[in-house]
VEXBA-421186 format. One record per atom (N, C-alpha, C): x, y, z; atom name; residue number from 1. Coordinates in nm, 4 decimals. Example, Ala and Ser with C-alpha at 12.3 -4.5 7.8 and 13.67 -1.06 7.14 Angstrom:
2
<sepa x="1.3190" y="-0.5690" z="0.7800" atom="N" seq="1"/>
<sepa x="1.2300" y="-0.4500" z="0.7800" atom="CA" seq="1"/>
<sepa x="1.3200" y="-0.3300" z="0.7800" atom="C" seq="1"/>
<sepa x="1.2850" y="-0.2250" z="0.7080" atom="N" seq="2"/>
<sepa x="1.3670" y="-0.1060" z="0.7140" atom="CA" seq="2"/>
<sepa x="1.2900" y="0.0030" z="0.7870" atom="C" seq="2"/>
! end
This chain:
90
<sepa x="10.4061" y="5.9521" z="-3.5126" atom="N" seq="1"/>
<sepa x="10.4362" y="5.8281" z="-3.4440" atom="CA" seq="1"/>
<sepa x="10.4233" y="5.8499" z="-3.2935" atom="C" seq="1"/>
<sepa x="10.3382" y="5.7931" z="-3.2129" atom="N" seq="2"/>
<sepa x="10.3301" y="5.7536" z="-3.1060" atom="CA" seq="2"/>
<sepa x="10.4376" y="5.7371" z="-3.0029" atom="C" seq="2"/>
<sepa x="10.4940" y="5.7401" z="-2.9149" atom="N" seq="3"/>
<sepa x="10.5886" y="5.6749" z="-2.8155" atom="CA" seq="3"/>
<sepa x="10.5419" y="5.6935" z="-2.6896" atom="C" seq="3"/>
<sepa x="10.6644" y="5.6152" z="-2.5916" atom="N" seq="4"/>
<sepa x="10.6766" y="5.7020" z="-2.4700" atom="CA" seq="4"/>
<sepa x="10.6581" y="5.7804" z="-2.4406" atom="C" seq="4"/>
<sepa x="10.7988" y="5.8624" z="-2.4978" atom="N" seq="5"/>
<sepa x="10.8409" y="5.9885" z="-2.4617" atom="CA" seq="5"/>
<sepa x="10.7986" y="6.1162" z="-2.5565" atom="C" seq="5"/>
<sepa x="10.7660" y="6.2278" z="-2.4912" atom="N" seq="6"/>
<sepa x="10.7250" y="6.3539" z="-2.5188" atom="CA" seq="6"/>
<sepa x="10.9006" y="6.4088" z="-2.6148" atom="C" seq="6"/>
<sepa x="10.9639" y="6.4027" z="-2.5321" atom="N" seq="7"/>
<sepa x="11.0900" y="6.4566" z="-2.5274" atom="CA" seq="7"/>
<sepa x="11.1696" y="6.3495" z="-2.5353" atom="C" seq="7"/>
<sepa x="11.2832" y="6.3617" z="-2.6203" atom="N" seq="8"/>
<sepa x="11.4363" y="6.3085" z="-2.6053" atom="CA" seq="8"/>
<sepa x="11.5385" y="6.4117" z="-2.5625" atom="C" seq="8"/>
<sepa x="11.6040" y="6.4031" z="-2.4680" atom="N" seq="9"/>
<sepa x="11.6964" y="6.5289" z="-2.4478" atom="CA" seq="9"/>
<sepa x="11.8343" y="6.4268" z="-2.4737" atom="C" seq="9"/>
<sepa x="11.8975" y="6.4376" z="-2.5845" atom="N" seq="10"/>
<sepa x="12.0417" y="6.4514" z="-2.6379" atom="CA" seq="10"/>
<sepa x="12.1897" y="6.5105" z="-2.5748" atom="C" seq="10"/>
<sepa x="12.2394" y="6.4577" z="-2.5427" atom="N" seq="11"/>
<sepa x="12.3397" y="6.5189" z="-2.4609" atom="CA" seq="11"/>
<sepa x="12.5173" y="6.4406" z="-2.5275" atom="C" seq="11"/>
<sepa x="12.5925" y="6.5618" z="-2.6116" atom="N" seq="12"/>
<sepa x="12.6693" y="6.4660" z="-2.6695" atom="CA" seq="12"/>
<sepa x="12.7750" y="6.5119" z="-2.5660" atom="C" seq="12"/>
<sepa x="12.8889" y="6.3978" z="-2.5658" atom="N" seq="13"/>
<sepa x="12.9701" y="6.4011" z="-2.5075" atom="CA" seq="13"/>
<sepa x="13.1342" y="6.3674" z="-2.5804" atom="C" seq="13"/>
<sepa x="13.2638" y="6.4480" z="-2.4895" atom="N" seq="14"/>
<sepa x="13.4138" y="6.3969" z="-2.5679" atom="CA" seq="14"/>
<sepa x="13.4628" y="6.4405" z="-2.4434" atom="C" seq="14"/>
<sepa x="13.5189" y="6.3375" z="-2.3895" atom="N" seq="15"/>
<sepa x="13.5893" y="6.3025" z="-2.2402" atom="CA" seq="15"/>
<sepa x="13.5591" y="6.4306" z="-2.1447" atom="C" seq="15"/>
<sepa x="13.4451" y="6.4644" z="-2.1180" atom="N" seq="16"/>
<sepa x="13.3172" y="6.5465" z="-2.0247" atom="CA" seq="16"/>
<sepa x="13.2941" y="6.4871" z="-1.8942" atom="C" seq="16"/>
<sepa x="13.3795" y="6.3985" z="-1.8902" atom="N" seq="17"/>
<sepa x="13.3531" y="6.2876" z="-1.7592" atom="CA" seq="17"/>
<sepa x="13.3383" y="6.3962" z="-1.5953" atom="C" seq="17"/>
<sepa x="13.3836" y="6.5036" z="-1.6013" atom="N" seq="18"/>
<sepa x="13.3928" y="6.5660" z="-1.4478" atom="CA" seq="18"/>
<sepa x="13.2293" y="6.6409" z="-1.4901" atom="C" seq="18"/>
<sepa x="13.1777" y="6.6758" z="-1.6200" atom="N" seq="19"/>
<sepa x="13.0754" y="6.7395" z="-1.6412" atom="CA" seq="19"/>
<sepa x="12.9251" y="6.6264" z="-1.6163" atom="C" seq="19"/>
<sepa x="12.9917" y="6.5136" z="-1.6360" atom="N" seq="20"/>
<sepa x="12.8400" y="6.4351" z="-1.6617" atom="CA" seq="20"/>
<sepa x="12.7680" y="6.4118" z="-1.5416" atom="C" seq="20"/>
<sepa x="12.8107" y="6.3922" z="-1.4350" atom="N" seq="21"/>
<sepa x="12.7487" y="6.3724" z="-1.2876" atom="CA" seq="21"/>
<sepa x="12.6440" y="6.4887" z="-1.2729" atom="C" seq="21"/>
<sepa x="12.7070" y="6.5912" z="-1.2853" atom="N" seq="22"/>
<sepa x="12.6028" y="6.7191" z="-1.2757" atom="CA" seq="22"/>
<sepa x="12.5419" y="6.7233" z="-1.3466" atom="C" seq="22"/>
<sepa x="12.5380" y="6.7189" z="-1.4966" atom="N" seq="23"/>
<sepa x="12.4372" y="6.7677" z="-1.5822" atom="CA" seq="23"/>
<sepa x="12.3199" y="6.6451" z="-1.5308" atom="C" seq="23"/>
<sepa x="12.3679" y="6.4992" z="-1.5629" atom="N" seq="24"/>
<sepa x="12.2571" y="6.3889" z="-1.5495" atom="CA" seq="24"/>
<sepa x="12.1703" y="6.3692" z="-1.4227" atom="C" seq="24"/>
<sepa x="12.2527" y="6.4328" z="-1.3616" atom="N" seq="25"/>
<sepa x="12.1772" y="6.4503" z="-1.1997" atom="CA" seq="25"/>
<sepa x="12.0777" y="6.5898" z="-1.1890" atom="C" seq="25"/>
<sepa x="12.1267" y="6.6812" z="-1.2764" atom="N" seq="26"/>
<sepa x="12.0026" y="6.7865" z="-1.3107" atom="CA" seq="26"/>
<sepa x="11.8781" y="6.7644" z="-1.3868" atom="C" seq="26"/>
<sepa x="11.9296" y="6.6839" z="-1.5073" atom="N" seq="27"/>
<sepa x="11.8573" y="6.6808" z="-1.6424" atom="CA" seq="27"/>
<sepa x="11.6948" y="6.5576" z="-1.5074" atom="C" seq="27"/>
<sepa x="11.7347" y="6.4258" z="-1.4560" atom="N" seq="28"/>
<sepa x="11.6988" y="6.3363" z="-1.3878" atom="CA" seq="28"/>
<sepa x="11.6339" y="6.4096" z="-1.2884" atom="C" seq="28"/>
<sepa x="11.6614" y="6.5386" z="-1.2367" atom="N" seq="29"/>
<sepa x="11.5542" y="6.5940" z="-1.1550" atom="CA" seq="29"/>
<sepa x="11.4194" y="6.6659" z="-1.1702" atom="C" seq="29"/>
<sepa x="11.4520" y="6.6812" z="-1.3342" atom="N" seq="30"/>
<sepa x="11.2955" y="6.7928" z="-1.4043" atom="CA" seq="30"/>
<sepa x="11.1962" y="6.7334" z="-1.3595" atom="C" seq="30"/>
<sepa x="11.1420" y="6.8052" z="-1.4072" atom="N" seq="31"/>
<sepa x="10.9849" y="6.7622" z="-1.3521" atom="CA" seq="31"/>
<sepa x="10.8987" y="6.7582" z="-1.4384" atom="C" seq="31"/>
<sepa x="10.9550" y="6.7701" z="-1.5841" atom="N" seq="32"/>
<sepa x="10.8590" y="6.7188" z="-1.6847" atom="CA" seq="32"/>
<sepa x="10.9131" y="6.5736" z="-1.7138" atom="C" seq="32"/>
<sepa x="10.8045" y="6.5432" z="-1.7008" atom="N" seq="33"/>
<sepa x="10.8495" y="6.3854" z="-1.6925" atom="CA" seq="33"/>
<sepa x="10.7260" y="6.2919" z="-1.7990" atom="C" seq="33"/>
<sepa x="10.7474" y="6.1737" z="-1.8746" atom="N" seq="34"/>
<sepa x="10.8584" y="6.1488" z="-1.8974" atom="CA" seq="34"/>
<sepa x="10.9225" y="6.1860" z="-2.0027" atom="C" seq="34"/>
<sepa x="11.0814" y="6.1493" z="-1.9655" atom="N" seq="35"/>
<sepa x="11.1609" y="6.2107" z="-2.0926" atom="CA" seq="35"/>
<sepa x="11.2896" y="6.0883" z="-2.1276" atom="C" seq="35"/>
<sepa x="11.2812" y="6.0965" z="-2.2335" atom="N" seq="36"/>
<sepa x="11.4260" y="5.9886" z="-2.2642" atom="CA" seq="36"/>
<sepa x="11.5486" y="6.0556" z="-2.2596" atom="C" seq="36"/>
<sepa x="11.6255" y="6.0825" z="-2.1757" atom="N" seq="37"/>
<sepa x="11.7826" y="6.0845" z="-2.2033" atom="CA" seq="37"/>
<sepa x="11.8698" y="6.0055" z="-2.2917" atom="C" seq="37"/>
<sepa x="11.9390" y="6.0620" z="-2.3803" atom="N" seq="38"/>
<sepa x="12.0906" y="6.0043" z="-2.4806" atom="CA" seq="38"/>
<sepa x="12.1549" y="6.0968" z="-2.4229" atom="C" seq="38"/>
<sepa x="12.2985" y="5.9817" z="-2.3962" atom="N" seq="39"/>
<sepa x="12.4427" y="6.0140" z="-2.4314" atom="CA" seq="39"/>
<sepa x="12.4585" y="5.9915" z="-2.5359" atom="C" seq="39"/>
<sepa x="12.5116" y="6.0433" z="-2.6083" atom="N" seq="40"/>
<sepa x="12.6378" y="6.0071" z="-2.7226" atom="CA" seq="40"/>
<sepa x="12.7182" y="6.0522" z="-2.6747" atom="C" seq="40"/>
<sepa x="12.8064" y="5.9633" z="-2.7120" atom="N" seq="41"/>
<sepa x="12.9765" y="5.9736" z="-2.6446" atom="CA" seq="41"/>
<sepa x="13.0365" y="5.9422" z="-2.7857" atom="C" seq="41"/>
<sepa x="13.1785" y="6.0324" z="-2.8168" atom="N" seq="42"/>
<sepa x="13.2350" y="6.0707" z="-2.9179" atom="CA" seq="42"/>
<sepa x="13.3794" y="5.9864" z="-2.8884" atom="C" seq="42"/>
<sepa x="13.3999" y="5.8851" z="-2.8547" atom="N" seq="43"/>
<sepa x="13.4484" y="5.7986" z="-2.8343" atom="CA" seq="43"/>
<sepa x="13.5985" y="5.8578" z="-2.7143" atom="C" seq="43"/>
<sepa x="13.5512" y="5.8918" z="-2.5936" atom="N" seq="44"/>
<sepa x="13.5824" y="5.9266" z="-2.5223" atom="CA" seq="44"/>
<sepa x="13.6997" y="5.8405" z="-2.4780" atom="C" seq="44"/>
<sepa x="13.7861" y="5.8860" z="-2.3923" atom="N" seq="45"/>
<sepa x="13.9138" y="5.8291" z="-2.3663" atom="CA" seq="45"/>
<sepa x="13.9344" y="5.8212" z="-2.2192" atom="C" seq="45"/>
<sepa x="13.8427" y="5.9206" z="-2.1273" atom="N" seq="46"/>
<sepa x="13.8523" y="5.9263" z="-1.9653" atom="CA" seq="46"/>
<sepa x="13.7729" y="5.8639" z="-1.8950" atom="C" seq="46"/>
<sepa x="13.6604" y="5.7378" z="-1.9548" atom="N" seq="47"/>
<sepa x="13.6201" y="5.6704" z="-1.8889" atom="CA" seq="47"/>
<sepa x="13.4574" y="5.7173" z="-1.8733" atom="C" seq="47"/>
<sepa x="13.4240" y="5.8089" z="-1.9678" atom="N" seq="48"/>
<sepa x="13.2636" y="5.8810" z="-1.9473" atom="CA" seq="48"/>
<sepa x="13.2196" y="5.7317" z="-1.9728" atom="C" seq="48"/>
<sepa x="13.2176" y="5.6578" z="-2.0649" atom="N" seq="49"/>
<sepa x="13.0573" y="5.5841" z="-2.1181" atom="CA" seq="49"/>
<sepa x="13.0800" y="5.4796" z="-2.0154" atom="C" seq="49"/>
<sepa x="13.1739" y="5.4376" z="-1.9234" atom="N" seq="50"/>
<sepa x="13.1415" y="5.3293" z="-1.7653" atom="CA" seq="50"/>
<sepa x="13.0955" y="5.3675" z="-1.6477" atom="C" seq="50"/>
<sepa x="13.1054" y="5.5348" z="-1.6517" atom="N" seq="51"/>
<sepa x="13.0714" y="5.6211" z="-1.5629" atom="CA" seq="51"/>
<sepa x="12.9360" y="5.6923" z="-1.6067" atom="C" seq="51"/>
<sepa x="12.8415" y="5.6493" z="-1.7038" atom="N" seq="52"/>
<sepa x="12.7209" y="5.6770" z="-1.7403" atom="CA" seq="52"/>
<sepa x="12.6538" y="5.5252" z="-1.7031" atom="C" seq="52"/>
<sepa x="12.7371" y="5.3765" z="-1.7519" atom="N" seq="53"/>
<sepa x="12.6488" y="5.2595" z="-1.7492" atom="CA" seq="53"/>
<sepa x="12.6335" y="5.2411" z="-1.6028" atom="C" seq="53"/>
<sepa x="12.7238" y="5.2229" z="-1.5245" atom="N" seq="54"/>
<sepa x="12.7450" y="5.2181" z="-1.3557" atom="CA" seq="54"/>
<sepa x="12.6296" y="5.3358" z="-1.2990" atom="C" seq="54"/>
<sepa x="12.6246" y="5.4427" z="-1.3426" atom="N" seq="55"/>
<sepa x="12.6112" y="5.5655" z="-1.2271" atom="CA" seq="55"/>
<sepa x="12.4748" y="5.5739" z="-1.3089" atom="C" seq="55"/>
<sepa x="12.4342" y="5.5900" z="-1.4045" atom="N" seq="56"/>
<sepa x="12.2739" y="5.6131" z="-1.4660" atom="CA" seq="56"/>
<sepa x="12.2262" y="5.5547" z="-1.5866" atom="C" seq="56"/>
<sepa x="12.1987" y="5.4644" z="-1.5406" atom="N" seq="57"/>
<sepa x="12.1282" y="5.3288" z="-1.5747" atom="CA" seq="57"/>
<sepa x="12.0353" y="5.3132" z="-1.6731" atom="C" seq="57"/>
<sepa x="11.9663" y="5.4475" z="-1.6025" atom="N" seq="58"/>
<sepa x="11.7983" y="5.4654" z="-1.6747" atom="CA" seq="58"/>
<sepa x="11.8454" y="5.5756" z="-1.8069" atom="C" seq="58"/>
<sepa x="11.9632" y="5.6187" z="-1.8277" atom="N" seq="59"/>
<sepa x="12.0092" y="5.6869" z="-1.9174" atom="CA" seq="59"/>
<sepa x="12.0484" y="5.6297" z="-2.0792" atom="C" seq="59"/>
<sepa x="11.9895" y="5.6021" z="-2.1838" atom="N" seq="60"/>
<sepa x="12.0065" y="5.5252" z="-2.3149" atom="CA" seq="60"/>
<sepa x="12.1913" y="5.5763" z="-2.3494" atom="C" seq="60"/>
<sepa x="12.2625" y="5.4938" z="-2.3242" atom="N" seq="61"/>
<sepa x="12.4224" y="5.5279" z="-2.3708" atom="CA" seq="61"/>
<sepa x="12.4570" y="5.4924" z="-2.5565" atom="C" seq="61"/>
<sepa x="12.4880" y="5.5668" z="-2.6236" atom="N" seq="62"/>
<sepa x="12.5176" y="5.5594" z="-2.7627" atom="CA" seq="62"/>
<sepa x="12.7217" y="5.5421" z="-2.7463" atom="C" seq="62"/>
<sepa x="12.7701" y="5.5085" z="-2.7042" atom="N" seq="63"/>
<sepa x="12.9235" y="5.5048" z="-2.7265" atom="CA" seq="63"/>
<sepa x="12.9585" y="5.4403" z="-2.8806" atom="C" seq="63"/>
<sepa x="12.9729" y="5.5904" z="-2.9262" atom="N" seq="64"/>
<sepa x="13.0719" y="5.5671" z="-3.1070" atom="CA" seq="64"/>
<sepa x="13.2078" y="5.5261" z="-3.1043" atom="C" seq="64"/>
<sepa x="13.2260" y="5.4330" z="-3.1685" atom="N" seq="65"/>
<sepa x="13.3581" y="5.4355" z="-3.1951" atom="CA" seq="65"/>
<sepa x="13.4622" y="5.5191" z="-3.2226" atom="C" seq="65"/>
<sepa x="13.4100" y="5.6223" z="-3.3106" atom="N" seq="66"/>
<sepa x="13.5279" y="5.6907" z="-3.3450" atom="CA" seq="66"/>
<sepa x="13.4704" y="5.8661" z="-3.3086" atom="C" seq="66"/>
<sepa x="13.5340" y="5.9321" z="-3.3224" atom="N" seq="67"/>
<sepa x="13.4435" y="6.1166" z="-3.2940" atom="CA" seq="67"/>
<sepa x="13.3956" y="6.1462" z="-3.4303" atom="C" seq="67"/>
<sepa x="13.2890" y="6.1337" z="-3.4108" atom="N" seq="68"/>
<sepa x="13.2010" y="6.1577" z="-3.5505" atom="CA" seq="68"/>
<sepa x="13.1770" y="6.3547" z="-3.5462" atom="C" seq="68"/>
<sepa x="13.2713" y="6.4157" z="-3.4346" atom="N" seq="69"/>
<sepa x="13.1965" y="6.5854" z="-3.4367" atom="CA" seq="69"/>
<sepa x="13.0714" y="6.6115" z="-3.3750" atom="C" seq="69"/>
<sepa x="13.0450" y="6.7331" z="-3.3654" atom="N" seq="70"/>
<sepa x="12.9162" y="6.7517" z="-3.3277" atom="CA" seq="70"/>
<sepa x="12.7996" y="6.6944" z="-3.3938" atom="C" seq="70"/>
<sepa x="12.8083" y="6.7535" z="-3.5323" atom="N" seq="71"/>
<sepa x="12.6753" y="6.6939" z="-3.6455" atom="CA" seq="71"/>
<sepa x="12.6567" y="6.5521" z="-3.5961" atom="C" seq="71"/>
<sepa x="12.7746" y="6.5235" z="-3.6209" atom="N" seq="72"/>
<sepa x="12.7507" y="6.3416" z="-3.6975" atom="CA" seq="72"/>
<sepa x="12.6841" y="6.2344" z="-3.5499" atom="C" seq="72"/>
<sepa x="12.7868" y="6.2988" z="-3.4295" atom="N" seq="73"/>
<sepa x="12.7340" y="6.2114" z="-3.2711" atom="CA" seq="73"/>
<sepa x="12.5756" y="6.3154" z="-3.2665" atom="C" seq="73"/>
<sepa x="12.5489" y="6.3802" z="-3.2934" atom="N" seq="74"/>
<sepa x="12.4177" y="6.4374" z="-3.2846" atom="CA" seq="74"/>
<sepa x="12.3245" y="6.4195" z="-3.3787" atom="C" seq="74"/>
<sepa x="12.3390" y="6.3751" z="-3.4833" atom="N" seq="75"/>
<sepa x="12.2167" y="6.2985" z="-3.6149" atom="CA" seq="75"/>
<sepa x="12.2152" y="6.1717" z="-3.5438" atom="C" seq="75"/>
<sepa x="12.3380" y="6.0941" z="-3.5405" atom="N" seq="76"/>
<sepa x="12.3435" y="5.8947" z="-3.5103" atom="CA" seq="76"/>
<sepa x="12.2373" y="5.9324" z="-3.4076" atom="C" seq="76"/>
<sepa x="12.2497" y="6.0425" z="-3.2598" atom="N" seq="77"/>
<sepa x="12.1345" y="6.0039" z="-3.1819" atom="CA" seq="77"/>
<sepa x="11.9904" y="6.0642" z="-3.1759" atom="C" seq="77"/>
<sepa x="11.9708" y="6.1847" z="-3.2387" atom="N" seq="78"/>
<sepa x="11.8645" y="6.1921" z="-3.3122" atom="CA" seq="78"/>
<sepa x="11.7681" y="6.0693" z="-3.4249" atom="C" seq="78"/>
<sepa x="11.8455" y="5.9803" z="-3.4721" atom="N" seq="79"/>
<sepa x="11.8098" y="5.9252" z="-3.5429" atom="CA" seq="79"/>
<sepa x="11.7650" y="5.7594" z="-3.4393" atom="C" seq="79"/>
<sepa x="11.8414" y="5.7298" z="-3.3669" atom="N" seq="80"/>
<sepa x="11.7973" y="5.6593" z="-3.1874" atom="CA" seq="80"/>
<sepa x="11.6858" y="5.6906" z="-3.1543" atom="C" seq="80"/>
<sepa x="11.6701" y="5.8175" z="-3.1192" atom="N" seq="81"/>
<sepa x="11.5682" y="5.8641" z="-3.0144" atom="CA" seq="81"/>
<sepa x="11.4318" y="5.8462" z="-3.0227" atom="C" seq="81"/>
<sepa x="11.3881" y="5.7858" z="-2.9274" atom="N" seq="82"/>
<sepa x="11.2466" y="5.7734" z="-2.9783" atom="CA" seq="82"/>
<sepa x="11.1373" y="5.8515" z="-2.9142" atom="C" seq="82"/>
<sepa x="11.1316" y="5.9667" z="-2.8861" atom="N" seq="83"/>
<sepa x="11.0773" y="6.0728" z="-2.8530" atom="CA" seq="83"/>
<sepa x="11.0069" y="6.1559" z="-2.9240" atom="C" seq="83"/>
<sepa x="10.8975" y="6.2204" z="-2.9501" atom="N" seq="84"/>
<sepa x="10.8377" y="6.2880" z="-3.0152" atom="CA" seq="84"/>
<sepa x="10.9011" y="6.4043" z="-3.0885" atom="C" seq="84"/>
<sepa x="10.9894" y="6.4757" z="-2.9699" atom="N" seq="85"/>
<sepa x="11.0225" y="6.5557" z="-3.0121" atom="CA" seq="85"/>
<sepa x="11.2138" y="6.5972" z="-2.9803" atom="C" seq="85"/>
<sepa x="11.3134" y="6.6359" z="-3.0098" atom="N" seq="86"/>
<sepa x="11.4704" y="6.5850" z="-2.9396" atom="CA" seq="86"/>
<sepa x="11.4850" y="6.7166" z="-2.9378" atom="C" seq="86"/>
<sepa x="11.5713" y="6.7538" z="-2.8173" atom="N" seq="87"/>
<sepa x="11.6212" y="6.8501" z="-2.7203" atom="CA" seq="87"/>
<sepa x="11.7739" y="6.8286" z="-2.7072" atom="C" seq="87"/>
<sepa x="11.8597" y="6.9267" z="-2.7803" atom="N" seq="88"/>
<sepa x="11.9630" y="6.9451" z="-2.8476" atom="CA" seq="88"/>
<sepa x="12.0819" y="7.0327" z="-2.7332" atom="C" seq="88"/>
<sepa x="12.0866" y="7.0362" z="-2.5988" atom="N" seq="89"/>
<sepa x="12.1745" y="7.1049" z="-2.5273" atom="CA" seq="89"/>
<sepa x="12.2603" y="7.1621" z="-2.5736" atom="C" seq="89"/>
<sepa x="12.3174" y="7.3087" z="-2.5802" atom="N" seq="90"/>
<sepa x="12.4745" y="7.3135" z="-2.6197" atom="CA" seq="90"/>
<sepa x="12.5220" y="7.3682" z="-2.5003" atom="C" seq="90"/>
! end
């Protein structure tokens, strides 16, 4: 299947809110370009998924309702992504 993006880079999150500025401001500087960014957010409690819609825009936000764990917030956005190929951070 065809897309956009070469790459999806996946990035799950559980109230990471002091971590996300840096990583998204790194990940947004590569230079392989283009690439789709996901959050998944594991239904965070400190305010990450208003501080992803406000601050990076161009970033696809997945906010789950409930903490689905690593697997489960990482299949739901694997299964999103529409990238050739998904890039799994730990």
């Amino acid at each position: 299947m065809a897309t956009n993006y070469p790459v999806s880079i996946i990035i799950l999150n559980y109230n990471g809110l002091h971590w996300l500025g840096p990583c998204l401001t790194t990940v947004k500087a590569q230079t392989h370009q283009p690439i789709e960014v996901i959050v998944v957010d594991n239904d965070s409690t400190d305010g990450s998924c208003d501080f992803v819609r406000d601050n990076f825009r161009e970033v696809r936000l997945l906010c789950l309702p409930e903490n689905r764990g690593y697997a489960g917030a990482n299949n739901h956005a694997a299964r999103e992504a529409q990238g050739d190929f998904s890039f799994l951070p730990q």
